[in-house]
C-alpha distance (Angstrom), angle and dihedral (degrees) to the residues before:
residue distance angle dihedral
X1 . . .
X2 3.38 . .
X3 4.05 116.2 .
X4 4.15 125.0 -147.3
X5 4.03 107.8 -156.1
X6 3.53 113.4 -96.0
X7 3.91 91.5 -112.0
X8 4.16 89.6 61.8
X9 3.28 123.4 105.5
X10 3.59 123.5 -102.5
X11 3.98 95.8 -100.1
X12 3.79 85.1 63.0
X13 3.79 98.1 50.6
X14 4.00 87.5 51.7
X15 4.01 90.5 46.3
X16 3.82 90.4 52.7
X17 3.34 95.2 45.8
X18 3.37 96.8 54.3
X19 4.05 95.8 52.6
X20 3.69 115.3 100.1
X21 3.81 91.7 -142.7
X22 4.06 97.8 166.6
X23 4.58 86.7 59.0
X24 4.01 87.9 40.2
X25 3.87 87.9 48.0
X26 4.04 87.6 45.0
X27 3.65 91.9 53.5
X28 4.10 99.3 40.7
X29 3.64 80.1 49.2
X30 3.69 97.7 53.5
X31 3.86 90.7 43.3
X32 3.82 100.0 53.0
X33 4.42 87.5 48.5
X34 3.59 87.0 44.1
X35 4.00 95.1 44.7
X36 3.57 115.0 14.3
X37 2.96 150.3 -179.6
X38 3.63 82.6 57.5
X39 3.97 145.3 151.2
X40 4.03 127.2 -132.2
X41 3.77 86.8 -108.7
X42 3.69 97.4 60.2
X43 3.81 91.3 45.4
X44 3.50 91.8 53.6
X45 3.81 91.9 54.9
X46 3.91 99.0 42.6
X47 4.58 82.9 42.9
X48 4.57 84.5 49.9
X49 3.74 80.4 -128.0
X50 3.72 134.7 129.8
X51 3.91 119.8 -99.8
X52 3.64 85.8 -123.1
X53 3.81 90.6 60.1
X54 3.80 96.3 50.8
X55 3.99 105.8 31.0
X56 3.46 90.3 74.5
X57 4.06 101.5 63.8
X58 3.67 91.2 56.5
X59 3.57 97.3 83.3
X60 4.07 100.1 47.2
X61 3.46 90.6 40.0
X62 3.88 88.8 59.8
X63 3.91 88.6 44.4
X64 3.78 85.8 51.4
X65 4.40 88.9 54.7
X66 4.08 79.1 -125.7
X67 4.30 88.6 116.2
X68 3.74 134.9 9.7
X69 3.52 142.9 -162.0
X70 4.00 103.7 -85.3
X71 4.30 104.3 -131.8
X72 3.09 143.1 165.9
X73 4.17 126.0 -149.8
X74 3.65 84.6 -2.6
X75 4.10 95.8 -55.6
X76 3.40 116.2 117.3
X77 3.79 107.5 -125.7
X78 3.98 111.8 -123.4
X79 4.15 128.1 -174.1
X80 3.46 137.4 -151.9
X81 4.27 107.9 -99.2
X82 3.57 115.0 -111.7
X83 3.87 88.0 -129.4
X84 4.08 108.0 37.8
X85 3.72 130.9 9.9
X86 3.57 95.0 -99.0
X87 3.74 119.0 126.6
X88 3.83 112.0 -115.7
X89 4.06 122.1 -161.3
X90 3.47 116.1 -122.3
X91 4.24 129.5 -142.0
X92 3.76 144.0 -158.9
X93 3.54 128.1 -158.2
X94 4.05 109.4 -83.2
X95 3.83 86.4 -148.2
């Protein structure tokens, strides 16, 4: 389950709780080793879910050794979003 920080308000506690992070992690998961390299914003539009939905599993997922940064030489190799001009890292499947 997902967890709000304690100093949240209560909306945030009840949106976190009602995230099913494990089957979103499961699916990003699933995407990036079928699709990878890839970045969150690509995921989210192959998954039909919103960047805000999928953007978020990156980072435990990475802490779990499931996905890692994809890089080359040692730089981590970054994309222009397919919504803003923000640079977006992209990830392979650690496994």
């Amino acid at each position: 389950m997902t967890q709000a920080r304690a100093t949240d308000p209560q909306t945030s506690h009840y949106a976190a709780n009602a995230v099913d992070a494990k089957t979103l992690e499961r699916l990003v998961v699933g995407c990036v080793r079928k699709n990878g390299p890839i970045a969150a914003d690509r995921v989210a539009q192959l998954l039909g879910l919103d960047l805000q939905s999928v953007s978020p599993r990156f980072r435990p997922l990475a802490e779990k050794g499931m996905i890692r940064p994809y890089e080359t030489g040692g730089q981590a190799i970054t994309h222009k979003s397919l919504t803003s001009n923000r640079q977006r890292m992209t990830w392979v499947a650690a496994r």
